[in-house]
Steps between C-alpha positions, in 0.01 A plus 500: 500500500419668185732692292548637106707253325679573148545223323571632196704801374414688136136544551354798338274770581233489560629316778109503623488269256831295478506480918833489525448457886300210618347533808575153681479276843885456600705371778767668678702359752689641805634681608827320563836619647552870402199528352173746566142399441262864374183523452505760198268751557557718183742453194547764223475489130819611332627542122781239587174257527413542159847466379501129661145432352636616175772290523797767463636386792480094556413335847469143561159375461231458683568789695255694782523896387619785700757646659421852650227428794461541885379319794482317813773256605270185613790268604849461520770242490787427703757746507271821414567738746420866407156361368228352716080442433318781476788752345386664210764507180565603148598235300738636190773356303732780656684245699842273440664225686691742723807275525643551084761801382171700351312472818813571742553810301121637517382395173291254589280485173803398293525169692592164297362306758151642487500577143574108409194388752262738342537422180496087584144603659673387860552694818761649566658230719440216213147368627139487299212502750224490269337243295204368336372121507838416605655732193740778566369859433790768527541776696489845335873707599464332827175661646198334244227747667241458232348270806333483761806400739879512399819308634814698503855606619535772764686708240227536289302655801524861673317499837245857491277670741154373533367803408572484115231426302533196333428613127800763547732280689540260160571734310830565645606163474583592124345849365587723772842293553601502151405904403592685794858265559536596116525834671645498777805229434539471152479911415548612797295851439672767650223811558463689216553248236296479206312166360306293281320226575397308199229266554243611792326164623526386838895500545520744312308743692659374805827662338335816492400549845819403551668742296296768642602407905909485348420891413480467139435863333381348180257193449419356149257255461489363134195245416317364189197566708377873572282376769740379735678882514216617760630292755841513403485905576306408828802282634798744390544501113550908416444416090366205294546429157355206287775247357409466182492841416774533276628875653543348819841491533540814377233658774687300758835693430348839410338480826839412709754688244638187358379204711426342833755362752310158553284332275308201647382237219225290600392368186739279410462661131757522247378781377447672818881411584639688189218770604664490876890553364385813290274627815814496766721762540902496409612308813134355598403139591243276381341247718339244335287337691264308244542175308397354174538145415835303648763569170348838413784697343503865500718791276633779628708780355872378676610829386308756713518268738867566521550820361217617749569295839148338512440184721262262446413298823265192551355479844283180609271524807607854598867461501445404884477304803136432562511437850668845504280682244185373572461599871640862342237516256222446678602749768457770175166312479400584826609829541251591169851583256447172322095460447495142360134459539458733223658219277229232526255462242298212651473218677424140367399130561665176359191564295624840286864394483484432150342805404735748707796343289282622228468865633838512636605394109255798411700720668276720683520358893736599695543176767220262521497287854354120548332376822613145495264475808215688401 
């Protein structure tokens, strides 16, 4: 089949130029026992992609991209039985083991047993199923849907009506997953809470819609880019200030009489962190939500963090249980509260992958979707 290949990390933009994907014939076996064969029918272009190309964030190389995508289960092996041909799925990186202490206690994304396959490049239950000329190519956190087929675990699937459009169904395998559950399980927005949400790309903007079902009375959108506010204000932001403008702190608390009661930091910045502590309210959370490079370290002021009963939260993948979340999500989809189409920028061949990494590193796309099958 063919499939984008990385295999090398630390290429540069213009990554037209450096291809850090190369579009190659590879083999894929199975599926075996427990396994699912999909044919990917679209896979979404996130900022967590760029991190990886970057190398901020090592995987074991060479690796077939993507990890947010959707599609239609072709095969299955022994012991599947909630899946069968024909079913369409998300595929997302939502999913644990379901047997460890994280998973039994519904937080599924903080599983050891998952998080040690993905970042060996194997599936979750130990096994590489790809290769080239008799070489071992890696899987991407388990799903690798940067291709025109895909091998997986059950967990890494959520069964959807038939119905969905493609294009939107992958982007809740990550983006929608990841923004709203940011939301809904890590916050928890009660109605009438006010927010910010710094950083309005794809997940981002998820977080807003989001915010907006929860009943939030206030919604911030903060962006180095003025031209992603129209849209913002479309989907449920009531105010918008740029980032870099160095009153924006101050407008944010002028506006809410001293600060927000969530700030959600998509960036992974440090300077939008320190920005996020001065923006919350006395007894407000931050939810960070974006990363920087693996050892990043970040200052804060431990003082008002005491004296002023702030939290600061990570959340990964929505705080969740995809198999519970998803289905949820896409139910706001399809009632017209959560208008996910409005989030896709375009849609590409193996062809333009290059280049969207280039626009998506540009900053002014929202979620770019490939056609691994034209």
């Amino acid at each position: 089949m063919t499939a984008a290949v990385m295999y090398e990390q630390g290429l540069r933009a213009p990554y037209a130029e450096s291809q850090p994907f190369q579009i190659d014939e590879v083999e894929l076996q199975g599926p075996g026992e427990g396994e699912v064969l999909v044919e990917v029918r679209a896979a979404g272009l996130c900022h967590s992609d760029l991190s990886v190309v970057g190398g901020l964030r090592k995987r074991t190389l060479p690796v077939v991209g993507g990890h947010e995508g959707a599609g239609i289960v072709r095969e299955v092996g022994a012991g599947i039985r909630h899946l069968a041909a024909g079913d369409h799925v998300v595929m997302t990186v939502a999913g644990g083991c379901g047997a460890c202490a994280y998973c039994v206690g519904g937080r599924p994304g903080l599983c050891d047993n998952i998080g040690t396959s993905r970042y060996q490049g194997m599936l979750p239950n130990g096994f590489v199923r790809l290769s080239r000329n008799n070489s071992p190519i890696y899987h991407y956190s388990g799903i690798s849907c940067f291709a025109e087929y895909a091998v997986t675990v059950p967990s890494s699937l959520v069964k959807i009506d038939q119905d969905v459009p493609f294009d939107v169904a992958a982007l809740f395998g990550c983006a929608v997953v990841t923004g709203a559950g940011a939301v809904f399980n890590a916050a928890d927005v009660r109605p009438g809470s006010s927010i910010v949400v710094i950083g309005l790309g794809g997940v981002g903007l998820n977080a807003v819609m989001a915010a907006k079902i929860a009943g939030a009375s206030t919604i911030i959108g903060i962006d180095i880019l003025a031209s992603k506010f129209p849209l913002a204000h479309e989907l449920g932001c009531t105010h918008s200030f740029l980032g870099q403008a160095p009153d924006a702190v101050e407008k944010v608390r002028d506006l809410t009489s001293g600060g927000v009661d969530y700030v959600f930091e998509f960036s992974g910045n440090r300077q939008a962190m320190l920005s996020s502590i001065a923006m919350t309210r006395k007894g407000g959370e931050i939810i960070c939500i974006g990363l920087g490079a693996t050892g990043d370290m970040f200052e804060y002021p431990h003082a008002q963090l005491v004296s002023e009963e702030k939290v600061i939260r990570g959340s990964l993948m929505g705080s969740g249980i995809g198999e519970r979340d998803i289905p949820r999500f896409l139910r706001f989809y399809q009632e017209g509260k959560m208008p996910v189409e409005r989030l896709m920028t375009s849609a590409i061949g193996f062809d333009g992958l290059n280049s969207a990494l280039d626009q998506l590193h540009g900053g002014g796309v929202v979620r770019q979707v490939l056609h691994p099958n034209g």
